[in-house]
C-alpha positions as CSV (number, residue, x, y, z in Angstrom):
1,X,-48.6,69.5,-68.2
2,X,-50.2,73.0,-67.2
3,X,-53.3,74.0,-69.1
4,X,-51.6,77.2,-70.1
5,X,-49.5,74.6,-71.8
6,X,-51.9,72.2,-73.1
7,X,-54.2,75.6,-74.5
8,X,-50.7,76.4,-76.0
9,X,-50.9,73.3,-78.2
10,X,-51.7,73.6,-81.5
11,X,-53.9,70.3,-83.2
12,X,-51.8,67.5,-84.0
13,X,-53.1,67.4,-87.6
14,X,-55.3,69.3,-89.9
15,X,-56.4,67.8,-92.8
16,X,-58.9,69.3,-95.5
17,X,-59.9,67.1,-97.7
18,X,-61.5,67.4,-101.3
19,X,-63.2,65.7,-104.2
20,X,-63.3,66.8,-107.5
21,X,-65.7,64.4,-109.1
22,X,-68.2,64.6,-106.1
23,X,-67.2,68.0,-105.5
24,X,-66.9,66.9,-101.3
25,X,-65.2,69.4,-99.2
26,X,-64.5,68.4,-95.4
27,X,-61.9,68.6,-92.3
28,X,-60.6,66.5,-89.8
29,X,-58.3,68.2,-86.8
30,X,-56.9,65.1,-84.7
31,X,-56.2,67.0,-81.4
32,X,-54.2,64.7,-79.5
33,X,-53.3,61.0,-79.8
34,X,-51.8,60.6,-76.9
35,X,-54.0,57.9,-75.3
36,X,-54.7,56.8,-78.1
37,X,-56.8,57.2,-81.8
38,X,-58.7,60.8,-82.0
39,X,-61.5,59.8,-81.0
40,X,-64.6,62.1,-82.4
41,X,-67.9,62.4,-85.0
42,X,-68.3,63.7,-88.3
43,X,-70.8,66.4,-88.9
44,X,-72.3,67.5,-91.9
45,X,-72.7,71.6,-91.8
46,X,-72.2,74.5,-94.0
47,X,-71.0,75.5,-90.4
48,X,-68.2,73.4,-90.5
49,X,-64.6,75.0,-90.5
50,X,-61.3,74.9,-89.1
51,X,-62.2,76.9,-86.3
52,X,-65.3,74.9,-85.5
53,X,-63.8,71.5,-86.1
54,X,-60.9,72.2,-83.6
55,X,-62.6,73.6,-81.0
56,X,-64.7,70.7,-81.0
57,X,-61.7,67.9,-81.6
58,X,-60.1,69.7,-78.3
59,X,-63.0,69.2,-76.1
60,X,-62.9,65.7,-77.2
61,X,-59.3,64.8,-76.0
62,X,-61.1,66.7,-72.4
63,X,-63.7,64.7,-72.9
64,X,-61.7,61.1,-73.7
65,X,-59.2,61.6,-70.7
66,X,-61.5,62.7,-68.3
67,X,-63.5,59.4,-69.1
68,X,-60.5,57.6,-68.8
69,X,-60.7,56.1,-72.5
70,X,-57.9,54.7,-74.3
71,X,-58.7,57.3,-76.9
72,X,-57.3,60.7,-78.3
73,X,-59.2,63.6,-79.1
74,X,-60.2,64.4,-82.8
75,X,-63.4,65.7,-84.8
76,X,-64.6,65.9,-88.6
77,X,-66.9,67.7,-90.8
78,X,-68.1,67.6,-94.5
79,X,-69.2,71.9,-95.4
80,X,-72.6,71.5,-97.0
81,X,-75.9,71.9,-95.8
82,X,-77.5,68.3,-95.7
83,X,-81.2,69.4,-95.9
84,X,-80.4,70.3,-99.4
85,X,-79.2,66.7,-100.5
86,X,-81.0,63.9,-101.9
87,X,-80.5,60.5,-100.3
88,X,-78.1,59.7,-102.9
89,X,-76.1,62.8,-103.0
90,X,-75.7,62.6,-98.9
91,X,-74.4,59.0,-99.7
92,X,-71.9,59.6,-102.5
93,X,-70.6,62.6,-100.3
94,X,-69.9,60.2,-97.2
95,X,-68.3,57.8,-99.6
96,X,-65.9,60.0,-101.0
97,X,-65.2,61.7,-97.3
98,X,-64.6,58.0,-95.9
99,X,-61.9,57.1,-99.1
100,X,-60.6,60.4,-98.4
101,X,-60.0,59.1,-94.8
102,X,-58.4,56.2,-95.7
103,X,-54.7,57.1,-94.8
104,X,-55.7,58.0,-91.0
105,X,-58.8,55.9,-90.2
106,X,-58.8,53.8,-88.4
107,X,-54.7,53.9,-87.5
108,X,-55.4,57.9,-85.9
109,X,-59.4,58.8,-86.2
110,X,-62.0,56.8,-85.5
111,X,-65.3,58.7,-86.5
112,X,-68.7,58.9,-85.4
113,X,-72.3,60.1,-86.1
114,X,-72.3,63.7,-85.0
115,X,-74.9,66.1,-86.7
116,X,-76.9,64.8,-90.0
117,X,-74.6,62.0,-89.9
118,X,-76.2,58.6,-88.2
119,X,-76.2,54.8,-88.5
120,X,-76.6,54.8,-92.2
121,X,-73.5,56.8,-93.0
122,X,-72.0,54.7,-90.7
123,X,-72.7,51.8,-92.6
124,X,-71.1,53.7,-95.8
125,X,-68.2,54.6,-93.6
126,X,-67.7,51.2,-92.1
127,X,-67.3,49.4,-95.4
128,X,-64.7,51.4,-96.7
129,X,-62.2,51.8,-93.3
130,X,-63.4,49.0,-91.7
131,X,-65.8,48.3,-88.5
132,X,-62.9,49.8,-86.4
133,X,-63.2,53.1,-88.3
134,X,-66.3,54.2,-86.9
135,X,-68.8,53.7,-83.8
136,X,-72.1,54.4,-83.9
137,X,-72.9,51.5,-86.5
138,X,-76.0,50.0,-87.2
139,X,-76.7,47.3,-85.0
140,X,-76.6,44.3,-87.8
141,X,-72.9,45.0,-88.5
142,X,-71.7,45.3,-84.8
143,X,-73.3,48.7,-83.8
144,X,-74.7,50.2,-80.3
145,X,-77.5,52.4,-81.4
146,X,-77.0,56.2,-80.2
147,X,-80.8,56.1,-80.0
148,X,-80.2,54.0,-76.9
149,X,-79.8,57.3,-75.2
150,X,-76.4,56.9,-73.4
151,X,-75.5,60.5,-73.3
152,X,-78.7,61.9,-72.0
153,X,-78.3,58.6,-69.3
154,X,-74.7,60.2,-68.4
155,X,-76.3,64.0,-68.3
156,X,-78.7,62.5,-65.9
157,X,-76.3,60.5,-62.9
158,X,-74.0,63.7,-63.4
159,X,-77.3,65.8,-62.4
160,X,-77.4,63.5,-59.6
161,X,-74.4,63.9,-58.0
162,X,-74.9,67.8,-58.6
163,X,-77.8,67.9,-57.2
164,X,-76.4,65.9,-53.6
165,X,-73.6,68.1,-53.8
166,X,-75.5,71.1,-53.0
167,X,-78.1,69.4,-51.1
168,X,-81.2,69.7,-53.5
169,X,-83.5,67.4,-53.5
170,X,-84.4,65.9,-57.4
171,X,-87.9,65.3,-55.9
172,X,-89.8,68.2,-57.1
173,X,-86.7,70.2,-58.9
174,X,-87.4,72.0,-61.9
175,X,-86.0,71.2,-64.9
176,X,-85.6,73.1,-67.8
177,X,-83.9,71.2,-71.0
178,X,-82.9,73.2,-74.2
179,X,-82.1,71.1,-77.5
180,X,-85.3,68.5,-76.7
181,X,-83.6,65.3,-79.0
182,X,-81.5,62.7,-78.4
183,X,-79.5,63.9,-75.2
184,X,-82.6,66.5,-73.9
185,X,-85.4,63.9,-74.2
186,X,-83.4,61.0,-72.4
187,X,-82.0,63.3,-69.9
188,X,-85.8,64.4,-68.7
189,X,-87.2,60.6,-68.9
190,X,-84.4,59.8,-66.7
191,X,-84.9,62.8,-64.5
192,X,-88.6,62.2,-64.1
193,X,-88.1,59.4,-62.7
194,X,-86.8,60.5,-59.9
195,X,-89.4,63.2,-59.4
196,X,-88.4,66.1,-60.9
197,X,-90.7,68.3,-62.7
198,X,-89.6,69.7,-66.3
199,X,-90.9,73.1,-67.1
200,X,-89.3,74.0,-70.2
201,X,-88.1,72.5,-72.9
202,X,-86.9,73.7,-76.5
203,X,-86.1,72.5,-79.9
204,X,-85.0,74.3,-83.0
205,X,-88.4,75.4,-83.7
206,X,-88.8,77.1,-80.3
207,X,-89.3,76.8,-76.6
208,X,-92.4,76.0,-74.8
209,X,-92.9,76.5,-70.8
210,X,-95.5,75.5,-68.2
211,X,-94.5,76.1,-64.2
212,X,-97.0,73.3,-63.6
213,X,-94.7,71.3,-65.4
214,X,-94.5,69.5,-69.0
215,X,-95.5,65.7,-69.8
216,X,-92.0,64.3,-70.6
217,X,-93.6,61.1,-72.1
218,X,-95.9,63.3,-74.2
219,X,-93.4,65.8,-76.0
220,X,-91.4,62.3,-77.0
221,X,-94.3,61.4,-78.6
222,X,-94.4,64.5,-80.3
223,X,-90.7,64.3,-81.5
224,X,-91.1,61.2,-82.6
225,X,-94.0,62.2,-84.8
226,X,-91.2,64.9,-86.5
227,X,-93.2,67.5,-84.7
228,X,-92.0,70.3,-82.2
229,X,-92.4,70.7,-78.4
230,X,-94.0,73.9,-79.4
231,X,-97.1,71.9,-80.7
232,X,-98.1,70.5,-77.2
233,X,-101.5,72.0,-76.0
234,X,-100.6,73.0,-72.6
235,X,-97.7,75.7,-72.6
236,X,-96.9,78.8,-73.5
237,X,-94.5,79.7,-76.0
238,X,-90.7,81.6,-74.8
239,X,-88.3,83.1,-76.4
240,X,-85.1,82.0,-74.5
241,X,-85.4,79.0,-72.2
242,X,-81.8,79.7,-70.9
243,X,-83.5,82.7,-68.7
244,X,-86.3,80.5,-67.0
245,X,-86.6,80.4,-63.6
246,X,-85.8,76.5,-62.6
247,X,-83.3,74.6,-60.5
248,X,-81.6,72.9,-63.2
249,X,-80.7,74.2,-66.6
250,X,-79.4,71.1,-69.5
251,X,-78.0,72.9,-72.3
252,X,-78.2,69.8,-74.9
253,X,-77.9,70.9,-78.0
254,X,-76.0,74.2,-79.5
255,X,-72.9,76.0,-78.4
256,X,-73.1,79.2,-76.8
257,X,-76.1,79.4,-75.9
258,X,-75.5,81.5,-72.7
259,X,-73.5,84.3,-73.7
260,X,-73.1,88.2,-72.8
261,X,-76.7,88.5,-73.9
262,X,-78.4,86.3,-71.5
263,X,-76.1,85.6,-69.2
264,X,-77.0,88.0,-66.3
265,X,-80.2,86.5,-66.5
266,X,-79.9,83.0,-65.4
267,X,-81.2,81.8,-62.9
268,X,-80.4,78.3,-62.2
269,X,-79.1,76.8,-59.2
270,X,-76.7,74.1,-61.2
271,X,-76.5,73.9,-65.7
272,X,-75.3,70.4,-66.6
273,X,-74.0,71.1,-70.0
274,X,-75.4,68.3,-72.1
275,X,-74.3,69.7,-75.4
276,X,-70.4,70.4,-76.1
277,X,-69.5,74.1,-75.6
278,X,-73.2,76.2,-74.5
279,X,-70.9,79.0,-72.6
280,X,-67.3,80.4,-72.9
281,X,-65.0,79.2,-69.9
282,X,-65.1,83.0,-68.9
283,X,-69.0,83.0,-68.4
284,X,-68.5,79.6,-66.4
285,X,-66.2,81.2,-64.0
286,X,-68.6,83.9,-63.7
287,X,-71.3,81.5,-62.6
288,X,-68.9,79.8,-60.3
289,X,-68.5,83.2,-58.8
290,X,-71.6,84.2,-58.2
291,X,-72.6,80.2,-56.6
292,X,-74.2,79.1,-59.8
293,X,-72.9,75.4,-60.3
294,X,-71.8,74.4,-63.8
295,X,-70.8,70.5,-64.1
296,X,-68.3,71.4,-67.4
297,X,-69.2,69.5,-70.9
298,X,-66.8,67.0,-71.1
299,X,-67.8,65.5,-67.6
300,X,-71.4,65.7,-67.9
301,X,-71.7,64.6,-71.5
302,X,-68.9,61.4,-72.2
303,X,-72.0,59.2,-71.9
304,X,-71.9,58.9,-76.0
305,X,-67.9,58.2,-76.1
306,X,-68.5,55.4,-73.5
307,X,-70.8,53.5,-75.3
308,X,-68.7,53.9,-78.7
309,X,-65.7,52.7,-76.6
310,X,-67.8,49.6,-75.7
311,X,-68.9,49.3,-79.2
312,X,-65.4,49.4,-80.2
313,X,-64.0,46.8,-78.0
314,X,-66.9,44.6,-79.2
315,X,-68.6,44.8,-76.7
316,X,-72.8,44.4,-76.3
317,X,-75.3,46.6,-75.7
318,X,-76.6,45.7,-72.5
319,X,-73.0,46.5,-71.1
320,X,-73.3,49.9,-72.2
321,X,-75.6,51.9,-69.1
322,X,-73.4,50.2,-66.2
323,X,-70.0,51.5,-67.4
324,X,-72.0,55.2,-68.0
325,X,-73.2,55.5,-64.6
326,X,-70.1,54.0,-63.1
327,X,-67.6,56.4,-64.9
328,X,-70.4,59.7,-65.0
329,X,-71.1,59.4,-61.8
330,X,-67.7,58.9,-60.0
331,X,-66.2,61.5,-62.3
332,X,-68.7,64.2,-61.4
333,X,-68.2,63.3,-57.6
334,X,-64.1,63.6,-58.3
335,X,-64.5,66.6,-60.1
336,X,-67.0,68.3,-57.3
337,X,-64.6,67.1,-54.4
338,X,-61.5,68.7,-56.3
339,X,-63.5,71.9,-56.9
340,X,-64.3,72.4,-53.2
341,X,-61.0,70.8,-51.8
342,X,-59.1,73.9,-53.9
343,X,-62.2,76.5,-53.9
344,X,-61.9,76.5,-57.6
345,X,-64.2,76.0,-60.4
346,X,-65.6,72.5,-61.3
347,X,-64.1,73.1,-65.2
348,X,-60.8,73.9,-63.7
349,X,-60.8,71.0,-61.6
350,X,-61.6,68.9,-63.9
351,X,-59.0,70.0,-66.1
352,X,-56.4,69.1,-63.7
353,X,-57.9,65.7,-63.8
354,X,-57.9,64.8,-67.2
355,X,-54.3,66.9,-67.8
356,X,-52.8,64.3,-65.1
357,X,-54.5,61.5,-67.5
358,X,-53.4,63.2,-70.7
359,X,-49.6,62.4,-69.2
């Protein structure tokens, strides 16, 4: 299977979905079931569309093959905005998008939290398609909490292995981390524990920077307080982090951030992309042109999808970080050698990888 062929593919499915009495509108686009159930989370955004939703469910069958999951690729998305619900409304719209679900779930999707949607809505989920319907559970009823911080542990060991492969030292690298939450806080704790010093960071409220570096531990505090990185004392506010001058850039939370606007004015050595989709695959091969090393989404960022696929074998919590590192970190390392072996880029090496697994 080429990936002229595979980009030729069209979504196995596309379902929209609707309920007159709650008035709930969603999608779900299962990708590819090949290996297995489309494997992908539900999102709750007025951004939500077919366009958006596919995109997305693709990246997951990358992201599920390249992991080496027994799992297809597949995403899903109710279109409202969830900061204008009450508690109850966000609950009777989950219910009617899991019954809605029914037919598919958990035979061809199994779901996830993705954004506004977390252990809670799993619960709802779970009780109408079953624990195998979704991951990301609460932990009474069988669930691996995402607040464990799996994908931001996977961002981090594929940083490592980047970081070798061009010979920089982590001790003393400058980090810079846009999207500061689940996956941005976990990848800097991990990070500064190996000695790396993070001078930016962002959140949806803005982007604070300090060369002298930021206190990892206290901006956690911060977050956890439902405050922003752009209240800590000692830093100065930025307008895009994506053109600071570090060693390492994490992308971790929207897509396209790096675009045709900012792109000529990065200045990383190597961007991890912690978050699904930050740059077009034409800006990446830019990058790769001019020696800027990009370790692709769906490498970096599987941490998540591994510890729902230990969830969803049954397995325990402690199981989960092993199996991230092991899979992260020899992936990246596959992925690198490929790259170099065939002078290519890293996202077109690791195509060819998880092509060959799609087979």
């Amino acid at each position: 299977m080429t990936n002229e062929r595979f980009d030729s593919i069209g979504p196995e499915k596309i379902i929209q979905l609707y309920d007159p009495k709650s008035g709930m509108k969603g999608i779900l686009v299962v990708d590819n079931t090949r290996r297995g159930p489309g494997k992908g989370g539900t999102r709750m955004s007025l951004s939500v569309s077919i366009e958006e939703v596919s995109r997305l469910a693709r990246a997951m069958t990358l992201k599920n093959a390249m992991a080496d999951l027994p799992f297809g690729g597949a995403k899903s998305g109710i279109i409202v905005d969830s900061k204008a619900l009450t508690k109850e409304k966000k609950a009777e719209l989950v219910t009617a998008f899991a019954h809605a679900l029914k037919q598919v779930s958990p035979s061809i999707y199994v779901g996830a939290p993705d954004i506004a949607m977390a252990e809670e809505e799993m619960r709802i989920m779970a009780k109408i398609l079953g624990n195998k319907g979704v991951t990301g559970k609460p932990k009474d009823i069988g669930g691996i909490p995402h607040e464990l911080g799996s994908t931001g542990f996977g961002v981090y060991h594929s940083t490592k292995v980047a970081a070798a492969h061009i010979h920089l030292p982590l001790q003393g690298a400058r980090i810079a981390v846009e999207g500061f939450g689940n996956v941005g806080s976990f990848a800097a704790k991990f990070l500064g524990e190996e000695g790396t010093i993070l001078v930016a960071a962002s959140d949806s409220k803005g982007a604070i920077y300090n060369k002298e570096g930021l206190d990892v531990e206290e901006l956690i505090q911060l977050k956890a307080q439902g405050k922003s990185v752009t209240d800590y004392d000692d830093g100065e506010r930025i307008d895009d982090i994506m053109t600071i001058d570090c060693d390492v850039l994490i992308p971790a939370a929207q897509a396209d951030v790096i675009n045709d606007n900012n792109k000529d004015d990065v200045k990383a050595k190597i961007i991890v992309e912690g978050a699904n989709i930050p740059m077009s695959e034409e800006i990446e091969e830019e990058f790769h042109r001019k020696g800027i090393l990009v370790i692709p989404d769906f490498v970096a960022n599987a941490g998540g999808v591994i510890s729902s696929y230990v969830e969803y074998i049954g397995g325990k919590e402690h199981e989960v970080f092993p199996l991230v590192e092991k899979k992260i970190t020899n992936n990246t390392r596959m992925v690198l050698e490929k790259s170099k072996q065939h002078n290519t880029s890293p996202r077109k090496a690791a195509m060819h990888i998880a092509l060959e697994r799609l087979k």
